[in-house]
C-alpha positions as CSV (number, residue, x, y, z in Angstrom):
1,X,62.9,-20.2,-38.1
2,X,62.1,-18.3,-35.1
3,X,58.5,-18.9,-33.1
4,X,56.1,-17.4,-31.1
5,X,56.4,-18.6,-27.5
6,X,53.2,-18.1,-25.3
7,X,53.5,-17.4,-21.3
8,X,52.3,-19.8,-19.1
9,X,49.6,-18.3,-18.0
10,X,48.0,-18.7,-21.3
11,X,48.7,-22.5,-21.6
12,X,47.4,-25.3,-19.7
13,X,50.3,-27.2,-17.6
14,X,50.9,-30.3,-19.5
15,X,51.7,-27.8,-23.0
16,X,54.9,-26.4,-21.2
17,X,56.2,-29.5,-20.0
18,X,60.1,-29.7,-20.6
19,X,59.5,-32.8,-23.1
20,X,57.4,-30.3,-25.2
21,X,59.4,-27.0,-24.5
22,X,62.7,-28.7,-25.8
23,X,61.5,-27.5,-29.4
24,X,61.0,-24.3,-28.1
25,X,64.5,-23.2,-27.2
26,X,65.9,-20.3,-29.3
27,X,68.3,-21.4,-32.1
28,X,71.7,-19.8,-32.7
29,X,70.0,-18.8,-36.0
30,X,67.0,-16.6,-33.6
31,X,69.0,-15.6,-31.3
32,X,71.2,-13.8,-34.6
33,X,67.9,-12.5,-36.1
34,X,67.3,-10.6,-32.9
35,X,70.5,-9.1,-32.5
36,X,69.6,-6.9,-35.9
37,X,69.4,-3.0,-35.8
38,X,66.3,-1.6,-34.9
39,X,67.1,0.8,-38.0
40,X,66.8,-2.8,-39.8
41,X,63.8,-3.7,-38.1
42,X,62.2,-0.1,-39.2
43,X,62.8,-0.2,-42.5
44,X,60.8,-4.1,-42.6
45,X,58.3,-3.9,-40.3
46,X,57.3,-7.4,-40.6
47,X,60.6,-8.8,-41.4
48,X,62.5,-11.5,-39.1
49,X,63.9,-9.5,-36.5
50,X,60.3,-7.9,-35.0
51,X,56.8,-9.2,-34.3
52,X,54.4,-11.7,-36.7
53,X,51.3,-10.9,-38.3
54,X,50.5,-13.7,-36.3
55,X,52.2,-12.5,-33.1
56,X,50.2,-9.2,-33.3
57,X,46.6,-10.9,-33.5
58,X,47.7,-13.3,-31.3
59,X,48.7,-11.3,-28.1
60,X,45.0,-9.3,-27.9
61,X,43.6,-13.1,-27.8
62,X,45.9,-14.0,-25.0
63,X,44.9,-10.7,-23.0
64,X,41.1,-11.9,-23.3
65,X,42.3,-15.5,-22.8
66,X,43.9,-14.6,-19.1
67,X,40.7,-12.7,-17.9
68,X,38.7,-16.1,-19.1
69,X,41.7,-17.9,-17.0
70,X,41.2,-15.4,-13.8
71,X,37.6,-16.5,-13.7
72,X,38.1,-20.2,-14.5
73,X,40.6,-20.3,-11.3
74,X,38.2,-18.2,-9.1
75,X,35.2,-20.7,-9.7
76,X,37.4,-23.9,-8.9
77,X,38.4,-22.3,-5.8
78,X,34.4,-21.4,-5.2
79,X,33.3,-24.7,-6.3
80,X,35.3,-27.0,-3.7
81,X,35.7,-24.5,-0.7
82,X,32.8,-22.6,0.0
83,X,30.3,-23.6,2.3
84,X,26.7,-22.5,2.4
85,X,25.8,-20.7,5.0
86,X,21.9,-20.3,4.1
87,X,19.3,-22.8,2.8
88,X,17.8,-22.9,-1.4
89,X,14.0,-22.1,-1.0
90,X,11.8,-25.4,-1.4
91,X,9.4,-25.0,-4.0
92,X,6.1,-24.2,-1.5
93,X,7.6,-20.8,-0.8
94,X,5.3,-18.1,-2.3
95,X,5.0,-14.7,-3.6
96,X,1.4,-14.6,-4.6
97,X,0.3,-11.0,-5.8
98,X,3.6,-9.4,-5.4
99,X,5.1,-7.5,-8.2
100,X,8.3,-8.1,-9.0
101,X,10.8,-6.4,-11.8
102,X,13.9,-7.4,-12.9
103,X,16.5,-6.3,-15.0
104,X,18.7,-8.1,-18.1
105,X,16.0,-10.7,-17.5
106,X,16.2,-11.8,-21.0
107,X,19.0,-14.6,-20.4
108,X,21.5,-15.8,-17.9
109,X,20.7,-14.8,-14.8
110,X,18.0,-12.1,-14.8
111,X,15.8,-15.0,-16.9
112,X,16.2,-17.6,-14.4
113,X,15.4,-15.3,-11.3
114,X,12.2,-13.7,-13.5
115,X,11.6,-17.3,-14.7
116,X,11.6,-18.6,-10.3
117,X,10.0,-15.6,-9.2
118,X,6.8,-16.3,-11.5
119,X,6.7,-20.1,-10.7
120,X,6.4,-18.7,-7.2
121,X,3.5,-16.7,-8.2
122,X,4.9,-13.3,-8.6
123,X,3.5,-10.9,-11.4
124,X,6.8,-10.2,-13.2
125,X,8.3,-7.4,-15.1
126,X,11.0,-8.3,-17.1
127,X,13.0,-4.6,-18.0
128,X,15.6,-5.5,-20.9
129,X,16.8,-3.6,-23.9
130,X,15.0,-3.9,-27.1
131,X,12.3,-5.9,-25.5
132,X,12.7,-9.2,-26.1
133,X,9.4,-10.9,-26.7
134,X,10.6,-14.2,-26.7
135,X,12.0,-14.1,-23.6
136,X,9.3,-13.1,-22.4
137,X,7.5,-16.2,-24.0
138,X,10.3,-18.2,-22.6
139,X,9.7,-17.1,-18.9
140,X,6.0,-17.6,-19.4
141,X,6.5,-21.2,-20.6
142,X,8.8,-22.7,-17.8
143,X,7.4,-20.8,-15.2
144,X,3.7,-22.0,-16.4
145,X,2.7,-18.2,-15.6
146,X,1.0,-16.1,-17.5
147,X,1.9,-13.3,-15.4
148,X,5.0,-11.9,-17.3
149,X,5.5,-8.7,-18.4
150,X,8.1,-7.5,-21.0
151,X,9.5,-3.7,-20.6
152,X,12.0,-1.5,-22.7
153,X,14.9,0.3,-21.0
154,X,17.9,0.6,-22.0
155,X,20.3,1.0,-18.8
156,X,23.0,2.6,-21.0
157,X,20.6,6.1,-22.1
158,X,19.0,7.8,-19.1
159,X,16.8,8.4,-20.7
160,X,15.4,5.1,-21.6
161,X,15.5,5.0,-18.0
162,X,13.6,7.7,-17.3
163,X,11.2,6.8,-19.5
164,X,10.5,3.2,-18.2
165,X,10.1,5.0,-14.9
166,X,7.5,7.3,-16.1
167,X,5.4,4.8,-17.5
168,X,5.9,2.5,-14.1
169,X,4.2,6.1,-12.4
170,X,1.9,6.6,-14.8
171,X,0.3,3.3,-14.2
172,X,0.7,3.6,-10.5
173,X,2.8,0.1,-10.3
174,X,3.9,-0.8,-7.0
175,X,7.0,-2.9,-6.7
176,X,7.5,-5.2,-3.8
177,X,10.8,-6.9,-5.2
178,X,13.2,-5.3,-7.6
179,X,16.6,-7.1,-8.9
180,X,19.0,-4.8,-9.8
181,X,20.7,-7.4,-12.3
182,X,21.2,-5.9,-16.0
183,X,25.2,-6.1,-16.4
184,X,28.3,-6.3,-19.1
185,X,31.8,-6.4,-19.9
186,X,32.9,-5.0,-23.0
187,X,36.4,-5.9,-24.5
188,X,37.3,-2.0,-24.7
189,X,36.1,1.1,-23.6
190,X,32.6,1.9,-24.7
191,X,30.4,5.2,-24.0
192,X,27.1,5.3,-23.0
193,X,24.3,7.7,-24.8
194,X,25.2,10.3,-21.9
195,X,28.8,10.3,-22.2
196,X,29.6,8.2,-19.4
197,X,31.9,5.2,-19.3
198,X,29.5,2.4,-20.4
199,X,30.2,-0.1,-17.3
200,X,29.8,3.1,-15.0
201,X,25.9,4.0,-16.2
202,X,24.9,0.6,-16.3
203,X,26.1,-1.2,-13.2
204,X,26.0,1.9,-11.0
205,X,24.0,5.2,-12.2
206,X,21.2,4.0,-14.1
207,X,20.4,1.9,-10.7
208,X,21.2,4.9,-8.6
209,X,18.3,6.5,-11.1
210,X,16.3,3.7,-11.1
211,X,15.9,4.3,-7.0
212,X,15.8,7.6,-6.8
213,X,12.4,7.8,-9.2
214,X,10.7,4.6,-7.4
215,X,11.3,6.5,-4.5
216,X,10.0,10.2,-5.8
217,X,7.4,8.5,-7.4
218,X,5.9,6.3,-4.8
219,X,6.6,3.2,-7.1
220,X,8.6,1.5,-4.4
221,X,6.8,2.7,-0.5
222,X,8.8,1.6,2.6
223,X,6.7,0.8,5.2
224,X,7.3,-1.0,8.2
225,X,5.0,-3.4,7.7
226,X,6.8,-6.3,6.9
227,X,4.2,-8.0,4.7
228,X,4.6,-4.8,2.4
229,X,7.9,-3.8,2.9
230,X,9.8,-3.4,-0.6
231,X,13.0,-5.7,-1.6
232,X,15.8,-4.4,-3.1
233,X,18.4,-6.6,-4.9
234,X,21.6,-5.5,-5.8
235,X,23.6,-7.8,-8.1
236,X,27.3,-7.3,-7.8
237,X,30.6,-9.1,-8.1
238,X,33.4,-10.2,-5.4
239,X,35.9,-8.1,-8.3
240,X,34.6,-5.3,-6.1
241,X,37.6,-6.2,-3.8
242,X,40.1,-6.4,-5.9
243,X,39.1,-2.6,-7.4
244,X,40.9,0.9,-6.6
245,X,39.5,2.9,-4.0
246,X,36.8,5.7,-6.3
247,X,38.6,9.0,-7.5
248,X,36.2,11.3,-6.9
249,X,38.0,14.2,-7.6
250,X,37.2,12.7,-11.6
251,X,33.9,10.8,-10.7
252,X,31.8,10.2,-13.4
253,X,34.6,11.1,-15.9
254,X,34.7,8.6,-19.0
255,X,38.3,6.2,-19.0
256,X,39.1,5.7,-22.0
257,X,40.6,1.9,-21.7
258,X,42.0,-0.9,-23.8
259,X,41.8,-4.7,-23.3
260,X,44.0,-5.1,-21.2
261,X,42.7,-2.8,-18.5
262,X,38.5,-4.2,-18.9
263,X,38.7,-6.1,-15.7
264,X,40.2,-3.4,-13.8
265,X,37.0,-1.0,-14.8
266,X,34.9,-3.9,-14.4
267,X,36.0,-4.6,-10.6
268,X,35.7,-0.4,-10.3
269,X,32.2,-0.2,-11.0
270,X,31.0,-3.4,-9.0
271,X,32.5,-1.3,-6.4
272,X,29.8,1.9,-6.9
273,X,27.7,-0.6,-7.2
274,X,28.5,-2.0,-4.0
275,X,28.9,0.8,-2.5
276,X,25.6,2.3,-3.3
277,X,23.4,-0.8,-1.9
278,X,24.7,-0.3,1.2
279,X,24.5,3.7,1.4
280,X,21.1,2.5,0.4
281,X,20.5,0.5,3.2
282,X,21.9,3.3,5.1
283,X,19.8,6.0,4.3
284,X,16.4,4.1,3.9
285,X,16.7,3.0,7.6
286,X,18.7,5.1,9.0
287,X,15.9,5.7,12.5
288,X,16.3,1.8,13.7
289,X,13.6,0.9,11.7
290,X,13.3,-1.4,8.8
291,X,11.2,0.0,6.2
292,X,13.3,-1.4,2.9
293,X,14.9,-4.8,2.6
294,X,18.3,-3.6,0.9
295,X,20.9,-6.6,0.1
296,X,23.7,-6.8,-2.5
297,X,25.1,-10.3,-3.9
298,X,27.3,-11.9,-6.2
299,X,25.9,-15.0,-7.9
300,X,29.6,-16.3,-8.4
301,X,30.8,-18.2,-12.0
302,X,27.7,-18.7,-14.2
303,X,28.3,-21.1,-16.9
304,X,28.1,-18.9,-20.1
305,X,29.1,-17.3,-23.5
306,X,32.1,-16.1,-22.0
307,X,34.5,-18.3,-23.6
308,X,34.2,-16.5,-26.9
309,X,37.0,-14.6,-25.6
310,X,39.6,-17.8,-24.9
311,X,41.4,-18.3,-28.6
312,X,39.5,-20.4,-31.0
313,X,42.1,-23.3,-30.1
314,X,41.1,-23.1,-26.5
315,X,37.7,-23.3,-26.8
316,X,37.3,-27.3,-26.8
317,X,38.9,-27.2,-23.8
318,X,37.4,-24.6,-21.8
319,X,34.3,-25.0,-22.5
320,X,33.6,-28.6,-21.3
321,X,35.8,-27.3,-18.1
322,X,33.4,-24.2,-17.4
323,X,30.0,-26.1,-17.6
324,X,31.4,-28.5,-15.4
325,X,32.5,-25.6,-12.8
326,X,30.9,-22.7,-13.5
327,X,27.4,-23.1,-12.4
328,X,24.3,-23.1,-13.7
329,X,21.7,-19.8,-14.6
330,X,19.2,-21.8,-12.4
331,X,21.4,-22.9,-9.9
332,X,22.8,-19.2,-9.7
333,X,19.5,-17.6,-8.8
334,X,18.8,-19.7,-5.7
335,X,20.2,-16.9,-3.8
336,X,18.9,-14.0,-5.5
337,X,15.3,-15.6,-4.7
338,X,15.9,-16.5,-1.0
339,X,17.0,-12.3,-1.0
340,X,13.3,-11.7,-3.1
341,X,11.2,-14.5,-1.0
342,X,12.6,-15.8,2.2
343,X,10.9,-14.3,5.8
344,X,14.6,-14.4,6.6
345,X,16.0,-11.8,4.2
346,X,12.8,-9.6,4.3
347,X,13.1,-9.3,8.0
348,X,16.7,-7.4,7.7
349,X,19.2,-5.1,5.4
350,X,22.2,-5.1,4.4
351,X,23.0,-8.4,4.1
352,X,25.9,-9.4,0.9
353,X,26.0,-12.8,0.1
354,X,28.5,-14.7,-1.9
355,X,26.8,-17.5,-3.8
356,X,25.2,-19.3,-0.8
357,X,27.3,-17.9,1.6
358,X,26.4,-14.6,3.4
359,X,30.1,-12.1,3.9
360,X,30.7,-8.5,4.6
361,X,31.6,-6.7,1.7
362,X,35.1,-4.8,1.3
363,X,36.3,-2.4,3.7
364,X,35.8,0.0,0.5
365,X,32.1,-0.7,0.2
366,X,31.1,-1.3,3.9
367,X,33.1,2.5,4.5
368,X,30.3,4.9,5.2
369,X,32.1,7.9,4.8
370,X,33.2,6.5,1.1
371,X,29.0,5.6,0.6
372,X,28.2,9.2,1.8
373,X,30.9,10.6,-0.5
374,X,29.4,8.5,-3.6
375,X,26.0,9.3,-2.8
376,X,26.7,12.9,-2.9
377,X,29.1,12.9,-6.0
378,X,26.5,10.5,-7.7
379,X,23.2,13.2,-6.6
380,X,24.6,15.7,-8.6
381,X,24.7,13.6,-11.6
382,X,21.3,12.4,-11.2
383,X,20.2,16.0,-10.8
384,X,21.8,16.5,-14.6
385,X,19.9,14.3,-15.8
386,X,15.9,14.5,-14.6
387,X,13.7,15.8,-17.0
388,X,11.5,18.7,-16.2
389,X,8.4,16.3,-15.8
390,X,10.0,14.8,-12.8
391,X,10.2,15.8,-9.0
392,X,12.7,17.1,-7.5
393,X,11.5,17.5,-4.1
């Protein structure tokens, strides 16, 4: 009876080895059954001559399985060839008084940079969607900080994030360090509240929002001072190399993609996001004088939940494999918090670092004529958007 044969990018090594292949090869029987008409094939859908029930589930779990594989390959590479080119904090590095927000602090990342940032003595504001009080509990307990604050926004609707920034105004916060973190991947095209392709507002305009308030608001104040000078974090991804250059003759249009294609969208909006930070540090020191600390990194592999898209046979494999080489939530924010605490990092901008390492970013993001372009096509977008209570001087 004929079988499904997987490619061998979706098996490990030792499954296609010609001792086990031998069983795979076509039969005289098979190789019959294909040679049917496709008038045949019609008329039974699911008969012999054309794709399984089985075959049809499987090959969306493959697709998911090969970006799981993409990432697994990336972090072994990371893991045993990169070199650090800056130092983890030691723990007598402080941040007394200074407020600090971050977003998608309630797990991964985000929590262990809120949960650092508080041991250090920073008064932190964790931004996530739908709240999350027991994150919030969580942060306070292994950070032994009472000094935690949980917010609502949800990055997706503009105008949860116009209301978060609104209420930061109203209560004349001042942020000295804010982590641009919040982030997902979803399997398929998703829109957000405003219409925009979900990846798009969330890792790119609802920052570019987010900024442009502080900014109008006096939440975040440059100054050249640099005991008060304000810390921007950008958190981004190396799959901003790997992305098309931005169409900005459709910017800001939804895509309307399938699984297949989620990486490719992903990489795309790493790159605004990329791009943005360092138009950012343009623009906010543009005289020769630093009056914002902008930087942008990628925290590399971080050991996960993102094996629930390998195929349920998979899974006891790849899951031992990616704790072992992805690394750790805490382990992950040691450069985040050398970019939100170090004398070092506040004493420049534009800095991207890889994991420990510090890089340049892509030609596409460093371009400044491609930042200018996104800053514009992005201003008009944010314009759409303000409510009437807002500035827009």
């Amino acid at each position: 009876m004929p079988c499904t044969v997987l490619s061998s990018d979706c098996l490990p090594t030792s499954a296609l080895s010609p001792k086990r292949c031998a069983g795979l090869r076509p039969s005289a029987s098979s190789a019959a059954a294909r040679g049917r008409s496709s008038a045949a094939r019609v008329s039974r859908p699911f008969g012999r001559g054309s794709p399984s029930r089985l075959s049809l589930r499987v090959e969306p779990a493959m697709a998911r399985y090969r970006r799981v594989s993409r990432a697994v390959r990336s972090a072994i590479a990371d893991r045993f060839s990169a070199k650090d080119s800056i130092v983890a904090l030691s723990a007598d590095v402080r941040i007394d008084g200074k407020t600090c927000l971050v977003t998608g602090a309630n797990s991964g990342l985000g929590m262990a940079v809120a949960i650092d940032l508080a041991r250090r003595g920073g008064r932190v504001l964790m931004a996530c969607r739908g709240g999350h009080p027991e994150a919030g509990e969580a942060v306070r307990r292994e950070s032994g900080s009472d000094a935690v604050e949980m917010l609502k926004v949800d990055l997706a609707d503009l105008g949860s994030v116009h209301n978060l920034c609104d209420g930061l105004a109203k209560r004349n916060a001042k942020l000295d360090v804010a982590v641009l973190n919040a982030g997902l991947m979803p399997r398929t095209a998703r829109r957000s509240t405003d219409g925009y392709e979900i990846m798009f507002a969330v890792h790119f305009l609802a920052n570019r929002v987010l900024v442009d308030r502080w900014l109008r608001d006096g939440v975040v104040e440059p100054s050249t001072d640099a005991g008060r000078r304000p810390r921007l974090i950008q958190i981004t991804s190396e799959t901003h190399r790997s992305a098309e250059a931005i169409d900005f003759e459709r910017f800001g249009e939804f895509a309307d993609y399938g699984i297949r294609d989620g990486i490719r969208y992903y990489g795309l909006s790493k790159l605004h996001s990329c791009t943005f930070a360092r138009e950012l540090h343009r623009r906010l020191n543009s005289d020769g004088e630093l009056r914002v600390a902008v930087h942008a990194m990628c925290p590399g592999p971080i050991a996960s939940n993102i094996a629930r898209d390998a195929p349920l046979v998979l899974k006891p494999i790849l899951v031992p494999v990616m704790k072992l080489l992805f690394a750790s939530p805490a382990k992950a924010a040691r450069p985040v918090s050398y970019l939100c605490c170090s004398t070092e990092a506040g004493a420049q901008s534009g800095l991207y670092l890889h994991m420990m390492q510090e890089k340049q970013p892509g030609e596409s993001a460093a371009d400044p004529v491609a930042g200018a372009r996104l800053w514009q096509a992005s201003e008009t977008l944010v314009r759409r958007h303000m409510p009437a209570s807002a500035s827009l001087d």
